[in-house]
N, C-alpha and C positions, 0 to 999 in steps of 0.2 A: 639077490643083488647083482645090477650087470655092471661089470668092470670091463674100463675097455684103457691097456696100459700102454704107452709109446717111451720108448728111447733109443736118442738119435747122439749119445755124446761119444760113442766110436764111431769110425766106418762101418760098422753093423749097426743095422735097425732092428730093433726087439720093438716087437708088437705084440700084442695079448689082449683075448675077451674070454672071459671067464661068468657062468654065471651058475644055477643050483645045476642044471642038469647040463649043459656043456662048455668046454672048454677048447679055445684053439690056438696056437702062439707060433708065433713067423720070426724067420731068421735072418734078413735080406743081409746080401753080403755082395751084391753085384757091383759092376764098374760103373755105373749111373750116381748121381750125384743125389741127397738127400731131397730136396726139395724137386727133383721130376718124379721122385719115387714114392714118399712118403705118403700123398694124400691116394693116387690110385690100390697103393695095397692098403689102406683104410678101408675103403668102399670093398673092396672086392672079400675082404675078412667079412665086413660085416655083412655082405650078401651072403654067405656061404653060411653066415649063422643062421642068417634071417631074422638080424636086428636092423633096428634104424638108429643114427644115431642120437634122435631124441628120446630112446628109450633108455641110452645108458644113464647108470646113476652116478660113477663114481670114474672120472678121469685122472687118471693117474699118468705122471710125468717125471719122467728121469731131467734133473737140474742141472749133470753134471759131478765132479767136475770131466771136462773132459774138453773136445775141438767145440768150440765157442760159434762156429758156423753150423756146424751139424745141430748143437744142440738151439738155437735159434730156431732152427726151421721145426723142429720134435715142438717148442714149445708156441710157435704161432701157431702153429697147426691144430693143437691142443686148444689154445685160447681160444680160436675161432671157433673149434666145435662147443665149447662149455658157454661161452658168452650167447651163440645163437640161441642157445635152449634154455640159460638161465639155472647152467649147472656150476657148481663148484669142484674144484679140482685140489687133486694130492700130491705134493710137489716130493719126488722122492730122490734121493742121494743118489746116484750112482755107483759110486762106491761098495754102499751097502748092499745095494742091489748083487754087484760082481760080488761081495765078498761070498755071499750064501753061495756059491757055486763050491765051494771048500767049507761047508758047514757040518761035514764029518772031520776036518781036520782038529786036534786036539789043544794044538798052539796057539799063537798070536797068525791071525792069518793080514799081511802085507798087502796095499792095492796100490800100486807102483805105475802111472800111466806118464807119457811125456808130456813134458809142457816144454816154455822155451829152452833153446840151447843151453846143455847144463843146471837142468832142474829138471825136479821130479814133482809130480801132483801124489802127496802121498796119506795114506788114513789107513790106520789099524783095527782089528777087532779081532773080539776074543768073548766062547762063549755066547754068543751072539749077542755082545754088547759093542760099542763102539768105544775103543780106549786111546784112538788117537784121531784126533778131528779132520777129514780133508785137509788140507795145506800148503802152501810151495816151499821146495826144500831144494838149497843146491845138493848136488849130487854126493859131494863128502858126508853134510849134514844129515842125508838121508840115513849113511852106512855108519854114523854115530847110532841112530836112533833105533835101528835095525839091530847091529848088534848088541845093542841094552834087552832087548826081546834073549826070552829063555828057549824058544820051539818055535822061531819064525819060518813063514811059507811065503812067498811073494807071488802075487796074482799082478796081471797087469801085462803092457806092453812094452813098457820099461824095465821089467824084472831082469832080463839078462845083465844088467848094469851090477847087480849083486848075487851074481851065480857062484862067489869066492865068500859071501858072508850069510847064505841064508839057504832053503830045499827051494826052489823053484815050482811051480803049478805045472802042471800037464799042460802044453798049448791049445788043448782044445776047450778049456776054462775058460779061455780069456774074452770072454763078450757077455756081455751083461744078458740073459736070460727074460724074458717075458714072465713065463710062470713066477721068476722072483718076484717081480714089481707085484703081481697079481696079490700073492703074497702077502707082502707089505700090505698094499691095499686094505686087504679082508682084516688083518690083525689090527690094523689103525684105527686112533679116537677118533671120533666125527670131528675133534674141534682141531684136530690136523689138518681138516678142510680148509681150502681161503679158495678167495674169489679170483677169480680166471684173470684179471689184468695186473693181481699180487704177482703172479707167475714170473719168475725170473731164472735165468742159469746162476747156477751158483760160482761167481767169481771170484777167483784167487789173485789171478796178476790183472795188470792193465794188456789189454789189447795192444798191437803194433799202432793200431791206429790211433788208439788215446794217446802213446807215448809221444807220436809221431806232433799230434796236432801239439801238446804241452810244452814242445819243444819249439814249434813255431810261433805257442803263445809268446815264453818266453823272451826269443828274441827279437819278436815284436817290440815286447816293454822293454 
């Protein structure tokens, strides 16, 4: 099976192709913006494999949550290639993805990432189950939730926010990993499949922009 996995919902892009006899996964973390970078290190992975992309079977896509612009471009990018070949695609958490980078840790493991001013984009797991769902939490409400945990760890880029209520993750944790998605990918039901214009980021708050225009609705009427 060739898996070929993208996520764009940090300023790191995790990229991954994985199949019986090799594997290879990219870290990009440069000052260039997601969308001048994302399609040329496609092309250039899969040249290196010596795949094309109409031989992969299984696209896998980080949804989020995370920057609503980075993950836009991860998931057009995606749609484009599954739609031209008539493949379906694995829409996968983000979250989940970061948490497995602390999958020897014994506790509740934390994925703490910013969202706007004064919240936190927050999901739990434990065991490698998911025992708190993606979310937005203001920042008190987080450190309720957090201290209810018996051996919490916080992963994320928001974690210093509860360096007084929790053990914190090593900084070099903090980016979502390729071989996870891959992962997920391989362990996944086929009917977690959906079709490539299904494909969405997984949204928690409104956009600046939606706020922005509802409020011009409003004063409109």
């Amino acid at each position: 099976m060739k898996i070929l996995a993208v996520d764009t919902s940090s300023p790191t892009i995790a990229l991954g192709y994985s199949d019986e006899t090799q594997h290879m996964f990219v870290n990009y973390a440069g000052s260039r913006n997601h969308s001048a970078v994302l399609a040329p290190l496609i092309r250039t992975l899969l040249s290196f494999v010596k795949v094309q992309v109409s031989d992969i079977d299984i696209f896998a896509c980080g949804i989020g949550p995370g920057g609503l612009t980075g993950l836009r471009v991860g998931i057009a990018t995606v749609q484009g290639m599954a739609i031209a070949h008539e493949k379906k695609v694995l829409p996968v958490v983000s979250s989940q993805a970061l948490a497995m980078n602390l999958s020897s840790w014994s506790g509740e493991i934390v994925i703490a990432r910013k969202a706007r001013s004064g919240y936190v984009y927050m999901s739990c797991y434990h065991d490698n189950e998911c025992i708190l769902k993606p979310s937005i939490y203001a920042i008190s409400q987080a450190r309720e939730k957090i201290l209810s945990f018996k051996k919490p760890m916080v992963l994320g880029d928001a974690k210093s926010l509860f360096a007084d209520v929790a053990e914190l993750a090593p900084r070099y944790l903090e980016n979502v990993r390729a071989e996870n998605l891959v992962e997920i990918a391989r362990s996944s039901p086929e009917d977690a499949l959906i079709s490539p214009e299904l494909l969405e980021p997984l949204y928690l708050q409104k956009s600046i922009a939606e706020i922005n225009f509802e409020k011009r609705q409003s004063f409109s009427s």
